[in-house]
N, C-alpha and C positions, 0 to 999 in steps of 0.2 A: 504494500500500500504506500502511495507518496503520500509525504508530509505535505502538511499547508504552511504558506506564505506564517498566517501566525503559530502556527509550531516551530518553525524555524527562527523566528525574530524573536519568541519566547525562553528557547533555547539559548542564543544569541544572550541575550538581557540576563539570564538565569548565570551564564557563564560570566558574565561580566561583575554581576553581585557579588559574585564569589570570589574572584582575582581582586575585587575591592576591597571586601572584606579581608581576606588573609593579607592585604598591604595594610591594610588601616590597624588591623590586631598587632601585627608585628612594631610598631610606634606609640601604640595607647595601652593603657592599664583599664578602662575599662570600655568592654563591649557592646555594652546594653545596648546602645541606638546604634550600632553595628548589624546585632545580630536580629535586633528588629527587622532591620533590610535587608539583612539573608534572607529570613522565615518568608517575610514576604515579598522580596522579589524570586526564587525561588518557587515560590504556592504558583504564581503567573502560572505558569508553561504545564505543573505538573497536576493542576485543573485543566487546563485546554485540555491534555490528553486522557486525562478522565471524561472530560466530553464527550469527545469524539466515540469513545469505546462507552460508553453510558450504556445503560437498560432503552429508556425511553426518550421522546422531544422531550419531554419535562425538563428530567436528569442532564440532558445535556442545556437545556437554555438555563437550569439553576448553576450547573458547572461555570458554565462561562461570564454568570452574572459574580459567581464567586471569583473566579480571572479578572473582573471590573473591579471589584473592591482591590484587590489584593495590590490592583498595579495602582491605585490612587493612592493606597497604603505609601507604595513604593516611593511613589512620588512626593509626600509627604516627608519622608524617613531622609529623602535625599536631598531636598530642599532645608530640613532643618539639621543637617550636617554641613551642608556650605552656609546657611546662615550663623552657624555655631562657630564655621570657624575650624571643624573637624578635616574634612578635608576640601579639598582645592575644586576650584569650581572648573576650572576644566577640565578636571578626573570627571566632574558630574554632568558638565554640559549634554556630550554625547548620552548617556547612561539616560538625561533629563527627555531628551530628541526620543530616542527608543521608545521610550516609558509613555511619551503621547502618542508612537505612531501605532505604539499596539492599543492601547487606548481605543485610537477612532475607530483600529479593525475590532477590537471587541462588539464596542457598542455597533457597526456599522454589522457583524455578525449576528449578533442578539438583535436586533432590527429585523432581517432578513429568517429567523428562525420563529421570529414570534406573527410574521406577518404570513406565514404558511404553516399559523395551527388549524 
């Protein structure tokens, strides 16, 4: 089975949380709004693919609605780490770019799943 456009940008962003995280762990003593941004940049991608393999339209329009929280989550986590001061904002720019463009493909997904129930 091919991946989709947003499994692979999810992937993409999940990988990216992660090399931030283990640079940001290795300088700071505490994690906390770190590992925030793991869990849920992370949850992203590995809700799409719960979707997709879901039981039912339900299962998967709740999956992806949970994919929408997670990555505003994200966005949040990342935002109040360059506002903090934690790390650099053009570590976060790109990561910021990603984080909307899966964003529009969520909601532009949950749009298109919920308008052929």
């Amino acid at each position: 089975m091919k991946k989709s456009i947003l499994q692979d940008k999810s992937l993409e962003f999940a990988t990216k949380i992660v090399v931030l995280y283990e640079s940001y762990s290795k300088t700071h003593k505490d994690n906390t709004l770190s590992k925030q941004l793991l869990r849920s940049g992370t949850s992203v991608g590995a809700n799409i693919n719960e979707a997709i393999y879901g039981n039912s339209k339900a299962d998967f329009i709740s999956k992806l609605h949970i994919s929408l929280k997670e990555i505003h989550e994200s966005i949040y986590w990342l935002k109040l780490l360059c506002n903090a001061n934690l790390i650099d904002e053009i570590n976060a720019k790109p990561l910021l770019s990603l984080s909307e463009e899966i964003k529009a493909m969520l909601i532009s997904s949950l749009n298109t799943a919920k308008s052929n129930i």
